[in-house]
C-alpha positions as MATLAB code, in Angstrom:
seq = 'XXXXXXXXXXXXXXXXXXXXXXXXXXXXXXXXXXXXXXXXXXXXXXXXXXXXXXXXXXXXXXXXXXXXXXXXXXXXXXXXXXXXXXXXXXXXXXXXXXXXXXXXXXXXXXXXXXXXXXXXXXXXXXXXXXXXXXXXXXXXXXXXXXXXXXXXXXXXXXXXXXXXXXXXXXXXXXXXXXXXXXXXXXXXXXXXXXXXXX';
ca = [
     -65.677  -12.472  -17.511;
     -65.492  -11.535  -13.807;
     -65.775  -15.330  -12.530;
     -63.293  -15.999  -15.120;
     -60.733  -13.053  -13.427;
     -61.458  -14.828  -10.034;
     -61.123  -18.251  -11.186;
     -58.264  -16.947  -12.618;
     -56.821  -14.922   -9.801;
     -57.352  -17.937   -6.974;
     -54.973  -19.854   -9.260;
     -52.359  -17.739   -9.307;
     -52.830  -16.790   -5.741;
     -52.695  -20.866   -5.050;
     -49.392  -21.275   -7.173;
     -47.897  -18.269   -5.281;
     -48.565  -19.984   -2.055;
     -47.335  -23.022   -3.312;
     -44.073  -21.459   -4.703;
     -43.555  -19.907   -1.094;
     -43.988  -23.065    0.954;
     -41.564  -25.348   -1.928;
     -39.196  -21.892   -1.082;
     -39.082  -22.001    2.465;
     -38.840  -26.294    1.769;
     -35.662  -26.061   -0.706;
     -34.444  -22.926    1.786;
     -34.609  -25.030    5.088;
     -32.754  -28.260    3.249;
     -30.139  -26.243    1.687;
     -29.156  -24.972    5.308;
     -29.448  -28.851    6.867;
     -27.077  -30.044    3.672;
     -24.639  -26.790    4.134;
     -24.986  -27.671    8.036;
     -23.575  -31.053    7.408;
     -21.071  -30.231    5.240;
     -19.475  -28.631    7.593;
     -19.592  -30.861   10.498;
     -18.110  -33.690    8.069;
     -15.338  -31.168    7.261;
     -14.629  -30.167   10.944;
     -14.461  -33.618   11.768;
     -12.262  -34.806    9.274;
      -9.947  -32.085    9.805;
     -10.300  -30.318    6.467;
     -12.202  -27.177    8.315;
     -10.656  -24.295    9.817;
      -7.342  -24.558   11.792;
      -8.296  -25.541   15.229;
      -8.118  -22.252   18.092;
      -5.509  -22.467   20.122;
      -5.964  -21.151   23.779;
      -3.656  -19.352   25.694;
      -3.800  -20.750   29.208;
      -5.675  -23.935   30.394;
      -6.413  -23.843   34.063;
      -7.362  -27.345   35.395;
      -7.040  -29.679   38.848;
      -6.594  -32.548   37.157;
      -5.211  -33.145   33.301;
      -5.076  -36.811   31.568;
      -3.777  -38.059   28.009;
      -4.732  -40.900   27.189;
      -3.568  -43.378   23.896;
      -5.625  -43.916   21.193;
      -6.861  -47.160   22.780;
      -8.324  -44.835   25.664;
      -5.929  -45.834   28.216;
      -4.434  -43.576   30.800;
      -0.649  -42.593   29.941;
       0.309  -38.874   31.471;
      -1.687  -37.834   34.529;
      -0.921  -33.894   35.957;
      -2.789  -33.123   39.057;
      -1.921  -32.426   42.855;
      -1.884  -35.339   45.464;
      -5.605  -35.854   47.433;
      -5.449  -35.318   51.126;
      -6.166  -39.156   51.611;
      -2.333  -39.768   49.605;
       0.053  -40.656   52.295;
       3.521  -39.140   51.602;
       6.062  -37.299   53.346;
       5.000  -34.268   51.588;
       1.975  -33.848   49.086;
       3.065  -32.974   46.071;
       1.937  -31.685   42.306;
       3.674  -33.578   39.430;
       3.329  -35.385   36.613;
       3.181  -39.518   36.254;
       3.543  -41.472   33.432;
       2.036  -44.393   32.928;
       2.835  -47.681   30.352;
       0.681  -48.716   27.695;
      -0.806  -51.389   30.510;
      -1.862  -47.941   32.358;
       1.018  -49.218   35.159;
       2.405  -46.650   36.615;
       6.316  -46.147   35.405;
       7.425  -43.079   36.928;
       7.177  -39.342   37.558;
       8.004  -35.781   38.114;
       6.878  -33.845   41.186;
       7.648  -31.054   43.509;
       6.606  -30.875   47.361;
       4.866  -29.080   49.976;
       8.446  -29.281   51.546;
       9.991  -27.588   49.063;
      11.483  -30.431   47.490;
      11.346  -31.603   43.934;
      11.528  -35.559   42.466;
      11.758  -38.056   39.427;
      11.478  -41.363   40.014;
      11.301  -44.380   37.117;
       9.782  -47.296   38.184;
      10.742  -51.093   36.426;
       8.343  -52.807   34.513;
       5.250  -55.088   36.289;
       6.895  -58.239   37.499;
      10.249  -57.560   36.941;
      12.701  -58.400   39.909;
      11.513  -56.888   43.512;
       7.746  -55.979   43.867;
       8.735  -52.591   45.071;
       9.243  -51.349   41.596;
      11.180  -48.067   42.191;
      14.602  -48.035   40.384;
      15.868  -44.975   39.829;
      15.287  -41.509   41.524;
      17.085  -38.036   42.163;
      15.967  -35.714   44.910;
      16.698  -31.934   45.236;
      15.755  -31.085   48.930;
      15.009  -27.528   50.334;
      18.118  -26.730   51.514;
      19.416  -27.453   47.718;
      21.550  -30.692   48.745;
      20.530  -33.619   46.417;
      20.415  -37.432   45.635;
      20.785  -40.057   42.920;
      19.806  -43.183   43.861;
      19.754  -46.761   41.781;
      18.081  -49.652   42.981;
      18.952  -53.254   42.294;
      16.209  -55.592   41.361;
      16.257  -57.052   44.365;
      15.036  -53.998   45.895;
      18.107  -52.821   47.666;
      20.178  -49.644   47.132;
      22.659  -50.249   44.403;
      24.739  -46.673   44.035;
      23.578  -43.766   45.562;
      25.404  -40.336   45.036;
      24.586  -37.104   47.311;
      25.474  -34.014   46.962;
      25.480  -31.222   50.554;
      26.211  -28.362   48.769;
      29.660  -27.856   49.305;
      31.059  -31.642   48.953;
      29.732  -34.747   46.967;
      30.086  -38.669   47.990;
      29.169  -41.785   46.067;
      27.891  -45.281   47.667;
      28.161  -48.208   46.101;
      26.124  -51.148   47.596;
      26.520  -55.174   46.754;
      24.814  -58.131   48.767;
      26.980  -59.436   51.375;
      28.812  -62.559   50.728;
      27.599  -64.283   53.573;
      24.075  -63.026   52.528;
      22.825  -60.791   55.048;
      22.747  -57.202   54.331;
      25.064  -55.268   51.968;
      28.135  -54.202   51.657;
      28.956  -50.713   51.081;
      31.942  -48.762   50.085;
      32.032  -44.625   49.920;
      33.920  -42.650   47.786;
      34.164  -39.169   49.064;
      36.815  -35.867   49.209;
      37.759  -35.063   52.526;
      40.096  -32.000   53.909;
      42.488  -33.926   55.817;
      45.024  -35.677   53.733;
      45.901  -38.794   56.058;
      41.820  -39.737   55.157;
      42.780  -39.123   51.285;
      43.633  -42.272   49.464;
      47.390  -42.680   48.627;
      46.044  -41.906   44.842;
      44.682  -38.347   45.790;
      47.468  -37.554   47.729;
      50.252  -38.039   45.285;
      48.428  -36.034   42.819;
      47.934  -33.226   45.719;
      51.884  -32.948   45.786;
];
């Protein structure tokens, strides 16, 4: 009867080893299967809310469209840029990944937008429209034609304001300009202002 108790006893010893291993099997594939179900969620956005952080702290910072292409670029002129002033700004960019304009503010203390016309529209020098507030607070607006010349430009030094307007010349060479400005002495008023002075 005792070889029948061992016989007996290294069966049940077998299926208990058996049962542990199939355990540990069914334990580790119910972890890979959870493990996967939760990447698929997470990816198809039906996990938990995304974190949101505070405060990003970068050199550089591109978005680009869902075809991969460059669109906004933040980041800080390189030393090799050749400016008046480097600056830090954002430029955006079309869906060609031309650039089309941007936002900046310089080492001189001066702060920009420019917007640029399309590729291969009128002059090669694409800017077209820009405002300027220098350091010393006086400022610019400036439109260009598509010919590349100054159009209308209005400044501002502070204390008075003028506009330019520009046109080509008739006879072709250069442009023509006339101001429009406030002055203190009356005889350089037009007749206009100075009737409604009196």
């Amino acid at each position: 009867m005792s070889m029948e108790m061992d016989a007996l006893q290294n069966r049940v010893d077998l299926l208990e080893r058996r049962l542990r291993r199939q355990g540990w099997w069914s334990l580790a594939v119910l972890v890979m299967a959870a493990s996967i179900a939760a990447t698929t969620c997470a990816t198809r956005g039906g996990g938990p809310a995304q974190e949101v952080v505070e405060e990003v702290r970068t050199r550089k910072l591109v978005v680009v469209d869902d075809q991969g292409r460059e669109r906004v670029v933040i980041e800080q002129d390189g030393p090799e840029i050749e400016r008046q002033s480097r600056s830090a700004g954002l430029t955006i960019f079309d869906d060609q990944g031309r650039e089309r304009g941007g936002i900046a503010t310089a080492d001189d203390g001066s702060a920009v937008i420019a917007l640029d016309a399309p590729w291969g529209v009128g002059s090669p020098m694409r800017d077209r429209a820009g405002m300027k507030v220098n350091a010393d607070g006086s400022a610019l607006m400036g439109l260009i034609s598509n010919r590349g010349q100054f159009a209308a430009v209005l400044h501002s030094d502070g204390d008075s304001g003028r506009l330019e307007l520009y046109r080509p010349a008739e006879n072709g060479e250069g442009l023509e300009q006339r101001t429009i400005s406030v002055s203190e002495d009356p005889d350089a008023m037009p007749p206009a202002a100075r009737e409604a002075e009196r």
